[in-house]
N, C-alpha and C positions, 0 to 999 in steps of 0.2 A: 504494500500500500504506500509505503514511501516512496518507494522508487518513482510510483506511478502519480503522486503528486509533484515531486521536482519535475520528472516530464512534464505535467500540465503547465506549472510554472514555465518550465522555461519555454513553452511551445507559446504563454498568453502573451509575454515580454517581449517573445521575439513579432507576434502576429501585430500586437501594439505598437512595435519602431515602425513596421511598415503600413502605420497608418487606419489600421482597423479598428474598428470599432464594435461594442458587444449589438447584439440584435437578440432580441426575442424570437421564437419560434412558440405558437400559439397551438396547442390540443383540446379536440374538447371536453369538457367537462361535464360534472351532473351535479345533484344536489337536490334538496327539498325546500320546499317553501321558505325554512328561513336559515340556510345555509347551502352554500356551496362548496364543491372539492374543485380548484382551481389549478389548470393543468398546462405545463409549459417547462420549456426549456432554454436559458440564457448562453448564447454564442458569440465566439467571435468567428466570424468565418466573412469569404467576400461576395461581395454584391457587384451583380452585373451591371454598368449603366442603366438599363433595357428595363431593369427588375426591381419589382417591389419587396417589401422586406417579407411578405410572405409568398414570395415566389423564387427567393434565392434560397432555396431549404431540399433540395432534391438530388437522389442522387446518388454515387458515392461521394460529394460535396457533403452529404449529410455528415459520412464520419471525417471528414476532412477539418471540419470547425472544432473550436477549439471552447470548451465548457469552462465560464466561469463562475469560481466557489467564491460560494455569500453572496452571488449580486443581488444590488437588489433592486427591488422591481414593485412599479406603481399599479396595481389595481383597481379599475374600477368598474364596478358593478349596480345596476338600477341609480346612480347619480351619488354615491358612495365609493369615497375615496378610501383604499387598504395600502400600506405598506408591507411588502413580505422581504424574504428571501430567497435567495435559491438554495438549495442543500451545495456540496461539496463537486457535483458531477454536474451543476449548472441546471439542473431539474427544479421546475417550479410545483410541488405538491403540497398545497397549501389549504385549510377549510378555513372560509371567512361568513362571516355572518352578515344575512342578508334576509329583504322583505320581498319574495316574486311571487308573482303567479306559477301555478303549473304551465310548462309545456319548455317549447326553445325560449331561449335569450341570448344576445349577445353582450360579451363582456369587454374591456379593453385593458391592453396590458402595453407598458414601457419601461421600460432598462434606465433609470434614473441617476445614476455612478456616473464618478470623474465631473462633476458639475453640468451635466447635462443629462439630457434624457433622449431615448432614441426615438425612430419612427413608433406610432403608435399602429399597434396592431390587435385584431381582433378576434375572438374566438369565443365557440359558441358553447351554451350550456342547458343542459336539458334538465329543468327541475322537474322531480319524480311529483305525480299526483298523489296525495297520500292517500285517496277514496278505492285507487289501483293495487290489486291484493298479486298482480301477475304480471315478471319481467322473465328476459332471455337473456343468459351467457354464454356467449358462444365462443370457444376457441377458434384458431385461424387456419396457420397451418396445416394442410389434410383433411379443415372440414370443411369450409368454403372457398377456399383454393387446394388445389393438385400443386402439391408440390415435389413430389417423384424423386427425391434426394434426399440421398444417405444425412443422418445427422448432421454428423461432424460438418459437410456442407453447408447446413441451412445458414449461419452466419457469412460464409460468402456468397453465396447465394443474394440474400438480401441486402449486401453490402455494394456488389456490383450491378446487379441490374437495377438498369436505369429507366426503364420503361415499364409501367405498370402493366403496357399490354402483351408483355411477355409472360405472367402470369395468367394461369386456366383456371375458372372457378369449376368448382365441384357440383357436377351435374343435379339438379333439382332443387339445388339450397335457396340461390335467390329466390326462386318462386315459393320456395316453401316458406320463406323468412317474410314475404311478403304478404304471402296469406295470412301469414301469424299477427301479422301486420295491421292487415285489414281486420280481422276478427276483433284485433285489441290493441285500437291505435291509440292505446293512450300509455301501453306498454313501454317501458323501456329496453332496451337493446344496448348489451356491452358487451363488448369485444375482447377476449382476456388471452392474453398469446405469453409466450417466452420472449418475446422479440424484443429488441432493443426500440428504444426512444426515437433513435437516427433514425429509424424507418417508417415512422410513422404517418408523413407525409404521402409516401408512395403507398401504404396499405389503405388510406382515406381513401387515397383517388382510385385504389381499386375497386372497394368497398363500392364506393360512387358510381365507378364507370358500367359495376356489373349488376347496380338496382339493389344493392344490400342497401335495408334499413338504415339509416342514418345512426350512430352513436359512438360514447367513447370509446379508446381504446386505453383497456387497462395494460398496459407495457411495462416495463425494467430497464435498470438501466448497466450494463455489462460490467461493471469497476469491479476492482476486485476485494473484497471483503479480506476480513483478518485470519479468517482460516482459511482460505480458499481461491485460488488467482479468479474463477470468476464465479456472480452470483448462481444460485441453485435456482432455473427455473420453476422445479415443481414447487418449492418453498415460495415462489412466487403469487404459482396462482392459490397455494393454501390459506399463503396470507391475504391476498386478494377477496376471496370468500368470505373469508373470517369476518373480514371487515365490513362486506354489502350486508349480511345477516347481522352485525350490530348496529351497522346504519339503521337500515329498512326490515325492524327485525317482524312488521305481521308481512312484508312479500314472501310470495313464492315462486324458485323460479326454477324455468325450463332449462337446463344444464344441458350443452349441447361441445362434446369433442370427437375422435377418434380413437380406436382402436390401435396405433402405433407408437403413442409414447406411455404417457401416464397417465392418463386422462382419466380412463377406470378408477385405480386405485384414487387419485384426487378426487373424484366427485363421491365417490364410493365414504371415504373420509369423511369427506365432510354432509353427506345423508346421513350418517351414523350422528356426528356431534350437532348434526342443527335440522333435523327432521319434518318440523313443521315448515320449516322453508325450500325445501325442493316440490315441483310440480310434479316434474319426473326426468329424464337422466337416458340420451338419445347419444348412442354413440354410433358412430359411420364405422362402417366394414371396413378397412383398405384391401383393395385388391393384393392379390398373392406376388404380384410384382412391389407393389408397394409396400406391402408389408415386410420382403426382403429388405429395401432400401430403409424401413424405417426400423428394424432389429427388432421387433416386435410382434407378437397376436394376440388376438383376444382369449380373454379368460374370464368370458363373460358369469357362467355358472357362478361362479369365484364369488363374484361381485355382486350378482343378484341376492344370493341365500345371504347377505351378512346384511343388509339393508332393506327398510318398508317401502325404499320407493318402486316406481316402478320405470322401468326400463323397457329400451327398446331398440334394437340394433338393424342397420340397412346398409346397405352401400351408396345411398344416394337420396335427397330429398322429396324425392315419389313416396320411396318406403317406409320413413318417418312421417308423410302426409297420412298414410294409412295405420299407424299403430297412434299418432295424437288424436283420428279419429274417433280412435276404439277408446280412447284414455279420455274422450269429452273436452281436450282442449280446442279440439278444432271442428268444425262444422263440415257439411259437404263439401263437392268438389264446386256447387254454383257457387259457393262467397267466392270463388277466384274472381267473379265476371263482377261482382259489386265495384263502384266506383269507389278509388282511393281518396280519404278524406286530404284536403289541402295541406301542407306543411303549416305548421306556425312558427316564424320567424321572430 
């Protein structure tokens, strides 16, 4: 951990002589009527002539910037001014108190250090309904994108490609996520991956490009901890969980991963310690190729007998439309043809 802080030192000193300056990079957020979890990350990285500060963030540009610890950074939310900080890896995860309504908002954030303050940049935040007893967490990797690479891969993977439309989503999911959508548009939708912060930009606009639900993404950030060169994902999303069930503890939610990493045993986990809050617990098949590539199979038996929820395994979002059928969260195949209710901005 030392070592990796002199690196950031000397990488902010040296980005500094040559005239850089930190930038915010905006995630969105969630929160309830009178708080929010405020999500962002502070940079120094470069700006193209051409580009606005939230469009110079993509990339492998994304790991190229350079994270600054303690910045700190001006918040404001419904016409309420907060002062935070970033943590150590330039990460803004901060909860601040606030009066909204349900639904989207937009929030504004700036990098206020060295006697000025940057571009102001904006991002969005979706306060939960509290009258809504029913949200969706969904993993990324292998259950709404195909991603067909070994492990150890997935970090360059999403390190170099630079094009969102090189990634394939997972046949049936959008439209299944949709219909979930439609049934219960007042649902929330989070995203909860292994993936690092830098890529969060590119998974949005996948997210976007291929008709997923709009929401945050629960991400980490790769540094290396005191036992360990880097953070533990599944301890990620364990703590992840932990946390929406003491947030939002009468929801219940639809737990949605694969069968290729850990996914089982993590939601398997956490149905045991917090039971009233699972819906139910959909994990996608991977193909017999994919499952090579991801070191793993299901051990679904396993998984079912230790837990009351109930479960449901497919290779694809067809065959999870037909088991949430049976389970009463979801209606026939005509709500697909209902009109989709407007966004609220």
């Amino acid at each position: 951990m030392q070592i990796d802080d002199a690196l950031r030192v000397f990488r902010e000193h040296r980005a500094r002589r040559r005239g850089r300056v930190p930038i915010v990079v905006p995630y969105t957020g969630y929160g309830s009527t009178a708080w929010v979890r405020v999500l962002g990350r502070v940079l120094i990285t470069r700006q193209l002539p051409s580009e606005s500060p939230q469009e110079s963030y993509r990339g492998w540009r994304s790991f190229a910037g350079v994270p600054v610890d303690g910045a700190p950074v001006r918040v404001e939310v419904g016409g309420t001014v907060h002062h935070v900080v970033a943590d150590r890896g330039g990460v803004i995860d901060v909860r601040v108190a606030v009066e909204l309504t349900p639904g989207w908002h937009r929030i504004t954030l700036q990098h206020e250090g060295d006697g000025a303050v940057s571009p102001a940049v904006t991002a969005p935040v979706f306060v939960l309904d509290p009258a809504v007893p029913f949200g969706v967490v969904s993993d990324i990797d292998d259950t709404v994108m195909v991603t067909a690479l070994p492990r150890p891969l997935l970090a360059a993977w999403n390190t170099f490609v630079i094009n969102e439309h090189a990634r394939t989503p997972t046949p049936g999911m959008a439209v299944l996520y949709d219909r979930i959508h439609r049934e219960h548009p007042a649902a929330p939708f989070l995203y909860l991956s292994t993936g690092a912060w830098n890529v969060a930009p590119t998974l949005q606009r996948f997210l976007s490009r291929n008709l997923y639900p709009p929401g945050p993404l629960l991400l980490t950030d790769w540094g290396p901890e005191p036992d360990r060169v880097f953070r533990s994902g599944r301890a990620h999303k364990i703590e992840e969980l932990d946390r929406l069930a003491s947030e939002f503890p009468d929801m219940r939610w639809l737990l949605l991963g694969d069968d290729g990493q850990h996914d089982e045993e993590t939601y398997s986990g956490f149905a045991k310690a917090h039971p009233q809050n699972v819906a139910a617990i959909c994990i996608r098949q991977l193909s017999n190729s994919e499952a090579v590539l991801a070191g793993s199979r299901s051990r679904e038996s396993a998984r079912e007998e230790t837990t009351a929820a109930d479960w449901a395994y497919a290779p694809d979002g067809g065959g999870f439309a037909k088991s949430l059928q049976q389970l009463g969260l979801l209606e026939g195949p005509t709500t697909a043809a209902l009109p989709r209710p407007a966004a609220t901005s």
